[in-house]
Structures are given as structure tokens and as C-alpha cells.
C-alpha positions as CSV (number, residue, x, y, z in Angstrom):
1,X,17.2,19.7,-52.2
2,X,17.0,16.1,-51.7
3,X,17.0,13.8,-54.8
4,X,14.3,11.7,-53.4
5,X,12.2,14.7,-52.5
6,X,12.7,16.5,-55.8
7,X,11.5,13.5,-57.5
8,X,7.9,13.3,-55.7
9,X,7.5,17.1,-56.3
10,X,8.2,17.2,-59.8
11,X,6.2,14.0,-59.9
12,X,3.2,15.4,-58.3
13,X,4.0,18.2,-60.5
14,X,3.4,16.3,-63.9
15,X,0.0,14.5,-62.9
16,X,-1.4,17.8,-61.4
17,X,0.0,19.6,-64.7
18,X,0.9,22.4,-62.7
19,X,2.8,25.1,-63.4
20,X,4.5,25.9,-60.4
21,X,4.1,24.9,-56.8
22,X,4.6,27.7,-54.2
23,X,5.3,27.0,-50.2
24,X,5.5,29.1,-47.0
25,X,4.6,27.2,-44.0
26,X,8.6,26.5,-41.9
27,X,7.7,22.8,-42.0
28,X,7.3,23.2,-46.2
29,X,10.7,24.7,-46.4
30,X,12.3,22.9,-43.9
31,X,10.8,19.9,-46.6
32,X,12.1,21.3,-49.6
33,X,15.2,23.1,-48.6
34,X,16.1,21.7,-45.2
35,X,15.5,25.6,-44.3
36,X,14.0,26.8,-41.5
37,X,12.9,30.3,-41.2
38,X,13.8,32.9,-38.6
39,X,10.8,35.3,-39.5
40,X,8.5,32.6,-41.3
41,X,7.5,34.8,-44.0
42,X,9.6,33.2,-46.9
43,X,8.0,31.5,-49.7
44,X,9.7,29.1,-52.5
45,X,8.8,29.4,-55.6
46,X,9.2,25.9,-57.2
47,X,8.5,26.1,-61.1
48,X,7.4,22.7,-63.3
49,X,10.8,24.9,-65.5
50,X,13.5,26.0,-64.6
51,X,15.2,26.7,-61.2
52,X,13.4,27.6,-57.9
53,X,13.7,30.8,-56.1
54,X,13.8,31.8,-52.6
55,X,12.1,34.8,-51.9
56,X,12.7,36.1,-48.5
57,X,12.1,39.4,-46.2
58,X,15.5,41.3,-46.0
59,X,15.5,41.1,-42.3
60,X,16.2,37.2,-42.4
61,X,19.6,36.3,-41.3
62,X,22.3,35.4,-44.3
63,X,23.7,32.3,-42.3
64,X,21.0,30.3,-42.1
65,X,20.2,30.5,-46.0
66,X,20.5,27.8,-47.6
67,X,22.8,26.9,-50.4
68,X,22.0,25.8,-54.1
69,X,19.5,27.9,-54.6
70,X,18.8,31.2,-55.9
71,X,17.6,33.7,-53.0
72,X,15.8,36.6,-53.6
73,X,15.4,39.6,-51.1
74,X,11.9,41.5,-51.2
75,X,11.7,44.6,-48.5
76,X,9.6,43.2,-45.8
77,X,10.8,44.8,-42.6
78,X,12.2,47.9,-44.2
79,X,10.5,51.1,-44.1
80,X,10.6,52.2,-47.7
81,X,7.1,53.0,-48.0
82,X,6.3,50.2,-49.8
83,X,4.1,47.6,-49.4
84,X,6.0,43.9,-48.7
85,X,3.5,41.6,-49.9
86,X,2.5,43.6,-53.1
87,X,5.8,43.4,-53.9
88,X,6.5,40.0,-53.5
89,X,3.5,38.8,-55.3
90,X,4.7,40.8,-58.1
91,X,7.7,38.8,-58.1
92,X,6.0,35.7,-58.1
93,X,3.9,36.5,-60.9
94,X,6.4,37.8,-63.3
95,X,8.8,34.9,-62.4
96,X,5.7,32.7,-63.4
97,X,5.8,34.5,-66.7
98,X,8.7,34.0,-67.4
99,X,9.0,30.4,-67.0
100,X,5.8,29.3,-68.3
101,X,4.8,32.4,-70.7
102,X,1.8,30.1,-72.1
103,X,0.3,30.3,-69.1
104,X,-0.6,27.9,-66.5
105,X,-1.9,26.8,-62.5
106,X,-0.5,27.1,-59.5
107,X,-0.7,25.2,-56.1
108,X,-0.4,25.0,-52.6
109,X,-1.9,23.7,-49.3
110,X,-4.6,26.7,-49.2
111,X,-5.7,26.5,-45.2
112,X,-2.8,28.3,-43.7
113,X,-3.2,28.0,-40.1
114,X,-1.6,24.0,-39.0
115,X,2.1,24.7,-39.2
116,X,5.2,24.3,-37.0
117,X,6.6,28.0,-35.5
118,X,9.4,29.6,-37.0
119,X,12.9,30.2,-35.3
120,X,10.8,33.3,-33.9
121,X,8.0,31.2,-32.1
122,X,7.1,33.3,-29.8
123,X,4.7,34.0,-32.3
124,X,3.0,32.7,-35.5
125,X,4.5,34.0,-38.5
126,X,2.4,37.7,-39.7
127,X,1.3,36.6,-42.9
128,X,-1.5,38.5,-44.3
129,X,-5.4,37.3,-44.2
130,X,-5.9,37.2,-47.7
131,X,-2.8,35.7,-48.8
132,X,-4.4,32.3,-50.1
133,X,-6.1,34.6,-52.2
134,X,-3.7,36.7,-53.2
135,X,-1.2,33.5,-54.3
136,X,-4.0,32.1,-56.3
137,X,-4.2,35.3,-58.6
138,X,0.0,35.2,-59.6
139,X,-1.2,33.0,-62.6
140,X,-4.0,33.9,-65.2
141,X,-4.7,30.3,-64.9
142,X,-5.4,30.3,-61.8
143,X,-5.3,28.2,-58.7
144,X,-5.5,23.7,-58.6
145,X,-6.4,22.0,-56.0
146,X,-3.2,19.4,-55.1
147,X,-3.3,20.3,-51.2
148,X,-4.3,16.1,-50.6
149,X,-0.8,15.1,-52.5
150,X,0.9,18.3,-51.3
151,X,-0.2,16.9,-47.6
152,X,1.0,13.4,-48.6
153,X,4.4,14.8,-48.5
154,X,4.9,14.7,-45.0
155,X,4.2,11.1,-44.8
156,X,7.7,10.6,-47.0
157,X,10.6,11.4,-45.1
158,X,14.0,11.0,-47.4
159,X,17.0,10.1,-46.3
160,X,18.1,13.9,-45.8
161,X,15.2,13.9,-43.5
162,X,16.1,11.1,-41.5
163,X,19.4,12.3,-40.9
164,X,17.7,15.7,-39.6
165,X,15.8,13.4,-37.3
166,X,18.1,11.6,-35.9
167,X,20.3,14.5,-35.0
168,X,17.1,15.8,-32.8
169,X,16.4,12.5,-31.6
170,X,20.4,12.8,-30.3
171,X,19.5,15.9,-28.5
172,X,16.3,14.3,-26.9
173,X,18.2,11.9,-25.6
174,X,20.3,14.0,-23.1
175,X,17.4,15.9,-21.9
176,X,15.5,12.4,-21.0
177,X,18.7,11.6,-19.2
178,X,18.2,14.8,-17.3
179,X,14.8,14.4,-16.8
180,X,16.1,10.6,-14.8
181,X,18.8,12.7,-13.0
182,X,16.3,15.4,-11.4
183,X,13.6,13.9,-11.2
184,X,14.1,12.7,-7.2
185,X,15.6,15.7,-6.3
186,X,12.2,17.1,-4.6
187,X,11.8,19.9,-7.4
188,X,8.6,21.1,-8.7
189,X,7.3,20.1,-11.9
190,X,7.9,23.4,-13.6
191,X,11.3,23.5,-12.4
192,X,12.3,20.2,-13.3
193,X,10.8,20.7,-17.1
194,X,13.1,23.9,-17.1
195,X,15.8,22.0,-16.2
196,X,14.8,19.6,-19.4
197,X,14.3,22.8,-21.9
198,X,17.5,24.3,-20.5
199,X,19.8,20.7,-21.6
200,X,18.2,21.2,-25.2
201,X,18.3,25.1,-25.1
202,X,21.9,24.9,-24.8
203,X,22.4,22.7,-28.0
204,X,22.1,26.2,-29.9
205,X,25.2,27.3,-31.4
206,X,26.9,23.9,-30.3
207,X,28.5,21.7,-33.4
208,X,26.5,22.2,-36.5
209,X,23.4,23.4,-34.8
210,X,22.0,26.6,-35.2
211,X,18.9,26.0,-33.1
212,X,17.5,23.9,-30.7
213,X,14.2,23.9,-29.1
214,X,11.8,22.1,-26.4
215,X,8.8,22.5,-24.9
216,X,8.8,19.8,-21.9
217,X,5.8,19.1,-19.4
218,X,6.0,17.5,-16.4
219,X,2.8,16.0,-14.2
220,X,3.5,14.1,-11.0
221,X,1.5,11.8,-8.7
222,X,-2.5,13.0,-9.1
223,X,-1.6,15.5,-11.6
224,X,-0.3,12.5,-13.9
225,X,-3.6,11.1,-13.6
226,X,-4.5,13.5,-16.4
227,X,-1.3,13.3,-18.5
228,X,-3.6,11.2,-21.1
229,X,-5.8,14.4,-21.4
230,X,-4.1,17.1,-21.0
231,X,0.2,18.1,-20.6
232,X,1.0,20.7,-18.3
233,X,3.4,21.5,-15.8
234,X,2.7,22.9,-12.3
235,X,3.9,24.4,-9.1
236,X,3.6,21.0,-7.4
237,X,6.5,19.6,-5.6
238,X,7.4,16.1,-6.7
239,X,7.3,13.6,-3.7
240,X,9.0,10.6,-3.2
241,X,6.2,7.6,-4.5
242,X,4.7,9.5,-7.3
243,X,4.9,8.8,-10.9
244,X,6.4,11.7,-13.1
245,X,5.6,12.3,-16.5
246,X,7.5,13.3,-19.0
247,X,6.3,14.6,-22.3
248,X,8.2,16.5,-24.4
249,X,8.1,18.1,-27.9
250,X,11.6,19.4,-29.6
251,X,12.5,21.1,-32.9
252,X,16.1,21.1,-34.1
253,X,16.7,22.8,-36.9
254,X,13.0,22.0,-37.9
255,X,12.7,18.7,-37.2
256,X,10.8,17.4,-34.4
257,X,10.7,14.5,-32.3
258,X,7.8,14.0,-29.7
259,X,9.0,12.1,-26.7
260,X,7.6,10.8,-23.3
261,X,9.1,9.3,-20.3
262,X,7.7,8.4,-16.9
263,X,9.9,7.7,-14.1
264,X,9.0,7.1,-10.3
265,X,10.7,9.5,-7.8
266,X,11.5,6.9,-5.2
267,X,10.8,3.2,-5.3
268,X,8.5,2.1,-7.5
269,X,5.2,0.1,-6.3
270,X,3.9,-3.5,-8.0
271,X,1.5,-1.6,-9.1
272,X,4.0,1.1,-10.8
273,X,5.5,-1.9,-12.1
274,X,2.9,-3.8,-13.9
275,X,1.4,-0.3,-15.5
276,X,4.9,0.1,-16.9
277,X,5.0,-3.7,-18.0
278,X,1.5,-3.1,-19.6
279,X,2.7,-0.5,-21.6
280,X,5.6,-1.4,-22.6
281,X,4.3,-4.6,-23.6
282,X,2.3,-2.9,-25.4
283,X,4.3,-1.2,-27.4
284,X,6.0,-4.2,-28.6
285,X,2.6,-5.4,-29.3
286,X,2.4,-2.9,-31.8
287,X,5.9,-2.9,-33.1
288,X,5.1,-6.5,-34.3
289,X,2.8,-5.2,-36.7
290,X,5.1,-2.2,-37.9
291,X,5.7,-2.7,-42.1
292,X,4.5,-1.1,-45.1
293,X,0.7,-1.7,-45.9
294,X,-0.4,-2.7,-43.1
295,X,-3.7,-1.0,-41.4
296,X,-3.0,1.7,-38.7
297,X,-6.1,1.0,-37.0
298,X,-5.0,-3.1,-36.9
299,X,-1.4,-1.8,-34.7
300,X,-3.9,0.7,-32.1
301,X,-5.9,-2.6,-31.6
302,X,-2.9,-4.7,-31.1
303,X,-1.8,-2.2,-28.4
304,X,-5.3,-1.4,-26.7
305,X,-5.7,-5.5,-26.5
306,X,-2.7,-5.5,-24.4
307,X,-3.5,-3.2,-22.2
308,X,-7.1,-4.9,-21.6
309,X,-5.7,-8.5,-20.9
310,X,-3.3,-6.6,-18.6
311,X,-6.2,-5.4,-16.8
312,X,-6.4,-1.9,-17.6
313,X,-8.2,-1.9,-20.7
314,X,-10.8,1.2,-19.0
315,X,-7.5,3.6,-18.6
316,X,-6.0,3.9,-22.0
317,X,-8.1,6.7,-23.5
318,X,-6.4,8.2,-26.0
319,X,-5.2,7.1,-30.0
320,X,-1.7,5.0,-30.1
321,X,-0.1,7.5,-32.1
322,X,0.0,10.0,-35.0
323,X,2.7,10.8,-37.4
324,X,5.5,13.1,-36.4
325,X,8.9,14.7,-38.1
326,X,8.3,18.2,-39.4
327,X,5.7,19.3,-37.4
328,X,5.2,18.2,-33.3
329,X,2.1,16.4,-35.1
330,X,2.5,16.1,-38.7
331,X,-0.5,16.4,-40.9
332,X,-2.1,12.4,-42.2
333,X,-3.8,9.2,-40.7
334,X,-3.2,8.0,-37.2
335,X,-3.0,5.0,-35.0
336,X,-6.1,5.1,-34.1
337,X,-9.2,2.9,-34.0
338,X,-11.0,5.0,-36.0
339,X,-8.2,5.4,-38.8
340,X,-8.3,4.2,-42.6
341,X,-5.2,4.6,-43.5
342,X,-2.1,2.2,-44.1
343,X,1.8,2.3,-42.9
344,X,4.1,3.5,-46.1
345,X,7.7,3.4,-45.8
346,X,8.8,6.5,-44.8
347,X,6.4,7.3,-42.3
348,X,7.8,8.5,-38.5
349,X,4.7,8.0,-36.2
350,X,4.5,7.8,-32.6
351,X,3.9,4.8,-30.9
352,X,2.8,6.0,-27.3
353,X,0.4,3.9,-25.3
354,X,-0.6,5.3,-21.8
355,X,-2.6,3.8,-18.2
356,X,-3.8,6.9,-16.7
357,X,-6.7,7.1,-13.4
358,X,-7.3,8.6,-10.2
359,X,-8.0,5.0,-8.6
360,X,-4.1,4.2,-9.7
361,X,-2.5,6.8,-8.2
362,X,-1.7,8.8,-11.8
363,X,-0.5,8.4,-15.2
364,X,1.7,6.4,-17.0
365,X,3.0,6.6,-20.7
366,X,5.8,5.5,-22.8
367,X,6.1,7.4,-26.1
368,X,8.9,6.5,-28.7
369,X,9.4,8.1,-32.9
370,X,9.4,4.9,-35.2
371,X,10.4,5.6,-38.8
372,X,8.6,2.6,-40.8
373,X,11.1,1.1,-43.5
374,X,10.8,-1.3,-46.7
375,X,11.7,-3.9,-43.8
376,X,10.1,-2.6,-41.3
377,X,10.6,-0.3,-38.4
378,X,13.1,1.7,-36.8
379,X,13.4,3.0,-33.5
380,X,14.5,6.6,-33.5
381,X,14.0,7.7,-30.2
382,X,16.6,4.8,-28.2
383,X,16.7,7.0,-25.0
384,X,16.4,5.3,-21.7
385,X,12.2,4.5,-20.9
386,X,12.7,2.6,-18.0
387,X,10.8,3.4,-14.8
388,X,13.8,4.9,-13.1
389,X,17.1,6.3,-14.8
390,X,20.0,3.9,-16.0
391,X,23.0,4.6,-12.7
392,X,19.3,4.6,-10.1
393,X,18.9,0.6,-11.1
394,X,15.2,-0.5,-12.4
């Protein structure tokens, strides 16, 4: 585990006077353990004494353990006759007992939908219904409510984490370049966002990657229009004119980056051009106000300003951003109007203003991952986000 992060646990730890702290959700043990779960039915059992164990089902694969901790094998997936869960909370409990024998409360973020997918996403991880319940009842003491600091986690990504993160952000990279290479080429939109999964998809098993994942979606010309309600891709053939966007979320190794592009297949119009200026200028807008403490709703204003002197201040419906890293949207405040809450360092939020409308022909958005440092910002995402790709000129 990260220094860093094993410091805030076993800080949050000592105020809550908790016992032990227990996580389950892949973005929680990718956290803790820079682990991210095949099956997603793990849980880490972190203890205010004494080490932490790893319990996981036998099915999950040995290479993708992770080291420096003890790992513990209870029988989910085998057909012994016995009942997974019952056994594993078993565990749990008497490993409690053992480490804290005079008793004492647990915790963990209760709600237990909100989570990134395991390496098996085709589907949520089968956890039971009453498994919140169930965890609370491993200690006699009981169950404490530290799910607000637990949360506040997220918002704190260590160094280990931004190394994660900029590996992904590598990978995003060469699937925007591919998006700028096809995107002329008169395919449809579904096609061309396979041909942006299929440049990440083939990361997997490449040099220290074990798994790489995207879920692209592309909207061009009217269907763009909406991009600032809704992502989707279509049947629709691209046509030469049309504004194309781009947005893309991608896990590697359980860290995420949540990128968008928009190109113009063909030659871009004046007004092409001044939506992009608009938006890119305002996103530097907004980058001028990127620092510790400062008001989240103060950088959305700075951006949404910009847009209005430009003369689009009726298209730009949506928030300027959310926070980002471990899950596609990671749990805490926005940039938003509407927000309280300040910038810390360590933050990785999306800065993505957007000019979308039917009377403009379509949609256009510019969306990059800015980690917020003591000084005070840094670009993650340093892909190409001009309106047409780098060898097709500007």
C-alpha cells in the first residue's frame, strides 16, 4: 500500500476509533492495494492492529494478486456445499477477534451500489442483498458511521495513484489519435468508436498491463447536437462538414480517465471555429483558477462567462466538471454552479466545457483530467484537442 494512503486510513482510523475498516467495491481495492478484481467479490480487511488480509473467492486469478499482503482464499465458486458468504463473514469476525479481543466497531461506505465494474464488467459484481447488514454484525460493537471520510478518500490521489493515472492517460492518448485518423474516412459512428475501443482493447497483455478497457461514443453532425445530454453512438454515417464527438471513458488497471474530443470530418466552418475557440478558451478560463482552496463553483463560473461573452452563453448546459480517477465519475463535489465545495491537492477533476444546439449545426466539447497540486494544476490528459488531427493541419 501506498505510504501516503496508509497514513489517511489509519488516520481516519484513530478519530473514528475504529476497530477495523473493511472494503469491497474494485475502486476501494484498487485504493488500497492498487488491486483490481476479476470477480469483484473480494473484501480487505484493514484492522486499527495488526496486518490486513485479503480475502478472496478461489476462483480469482493468482497473477493479478497483489504482493505484501496476506491473501486468504474463502470457497466462493466451488461447489462444496457450502455457503460462500457465511463463510467469509466468519472469517471476518474471528479475524476481528483476534486483533481487537476487547471488542470494538467497524466501518465502511454502507450504500453498495456507485462503484466502478470489475475486470468481469459485463456485469456488476453478485454480492448478496443483505451484505451491509451482514458486515455490520462481524463486531459485537457494531457498525460507525465513517462513510463521509471513507468517501473523502477519493478526493486524495497519492503518488502511486498518479502514476496509475498517467499510465491510462498514455493509453488514451493513442486511441484520441485514432479517433483523428478515422474520423474522415466516411465510417459510421459505431464503427469508428470500435475502432477507438479496439486501439485500447489491445493494450491488454502488452508491457506491464494486464487490462485495458474503453467504452467510446461517437455523435456526428445533428446527433452531436445532443452530446451535452446524452453519449451514444449510432448507425449514422459521418459526412464530410459535420462535427464528431468524441467521449470516451477508460479503465486501466482500475484507473480511469474520462476524455472527449471533437474533430470536424472535412473543413471546418467559422463557425466550427469560434465554438472550438469558445471552449477552449474557456477552459483556460478555468485553468486560471485551478489551486488548492479555491471554490469549485467560482472555476464553472469562470468557464460559463466565457462561453456567454463568446456569444453562446444559451448552449452550455451542463456542470464544468466532476472529479474522476477511480471510478469514470468519482464520488465528491463538482464544478458546478451549484457546488460547495473547494479544490484540495490531490483532486483529478474534469474540466470539460461544451456548445451544443440544433441552430449550430451540433455539439462541441473539449474534455481534459487535471490533477490539482500544492502549486497548482496538472494536465493529465496532453492528447491532441484540436479541431482536426495533428498530420490533417488545424
Amino acid at each position: 500500500m501506498d505510504t501516503k494512503r496508509k497514513e489517511l486510513v489509519e488516520e481516519l482510523m484513530q478519530r473514528q476509533r475504529l476497530a477495523a475498516l473493511l472494503f469491497w467495491r474494485p475502486d476501494e481495492l484498487v485504493m488500497m492495494l492498487g488491486y483490481m478484481p476479476l470477480w469483484g467479490v473480494s473484501v480487505l480487511f484493514y484492522p486499527a492492529e495488526g496486518q490486513a488480509v485479503l480475502f478472496v473467492p478461489e476462483l480469482e486469478p493468482e497473477d493479478i494478486l497483489p504482493a505484501g499482503i496476506e491473501v486468504r482464499k474463502y470457497p466462493w465458486g466451488v461447489l462444496d456445499g457450502r455457503d460462500p458468504w457465511v463463510v467469509l463473514y466468519k472469517a471476518i469476525r474471528d479475524e476481528l477477534a483476534k486483533r481487537s479481543p476487547g471488542g470494538g466497531r467497524v466501518s465502511f461506505i454502507r450504500n453498495i451500489g456507485g462503484s466502478a465494474p470489475c475486470r468481469m464488467s459485463g456485469e456488476q459484481p453478485p454480492l448478496p442483498p443483505d451484505l451491509a447488514e451482514q458486515l455490520e454484525r462481524v463486531s459485537d460493537a457494531g457498525w460507525s458511521d465513517a462513510g463521509g471520510e471513507l468517501a473523502g478518500l477519493y478526493e486524495q490521489k497519492t503518488a502511486t495513484d498518479v502514476a496509475g493515472l498517467e499510465k491510462t492517460h498514455r493509453i488514451a492518448a493513442h486511441a484520441v489519435e485514432v479517433f483523428y485518423r478515422e474520423v474522415e474516412k466516411g465510417h459510421t459512428e459505431a464503427l469508428l468508436a470500435a475502432q477507438v475501443e479496439s486501439a485500447v482493447q489491445e493494450a491488454s497483455g502488452g508491457p506491464g498491463i494486464s487490462f485495458a478497457k474503453a467504452w467510446p461514443m461517437v455523435q456526428s453532425g445533428r446527433n452531436s447536437a445532443d452530446a451535452g445530454k446524452f453519449n451514444r453512438s449510432t448507425n449514422k454515417v459521418i459526412q464530410s462538414g459535420e462535427l464528431v464527438v468524441l467521449e470516451m471513458g477508460l479503465c486501466v488497471e482500475g484507473y480511469w480517465a474520462d476524455i472527449t474530443r471533437t474533430a470536424v470530418a472535412g473543413e471546418a466552418t467559422d463557425l466550427h471555429r469560434r465554438m472550438y475557440d469558445a471552449v477552449i478558451g474557456a477552459q483556460r478560463a478555468a485553468y486560471g483558477l485551478l489551486r488548492p482552496g479555491v471554490a469549485m463553483r467560482e472555476v464553472d463560473k469562470a468557464a460559463r462567462d466565457y462561453i456567454r461573452d463568446a456569444g453562446f452563453g444559451g448552449y452550455f448546459p451542463h456542470g464544468l466538471g466532476h472529479q474522476t480517477g477511480f471510478r469514470y465519475h468519482d464520488p465528491g463535489d463538482t464544478l458546478s454552479p451549484f457546488s460547495t465545495g473547494v479544490l484540495r491537492e490531490g483532486m483529478v477533476v474534469t474540466v470539460e466545457p461544451g456548445i451544443y444546439g440544433e441552430a449550430l449545426g451540433g455539439g462541441l466539447r473539449i474534455e481534459d483530467n487535471v490533477l490539482i497540486t500544492a502549486e497548482g494544476y496538472r494536465i493529465l490528459s496532453e492528447s491532441h484537442r484540436e479541431l482536426k488531427g495533428k498530420n490533417h493541419g488545424n
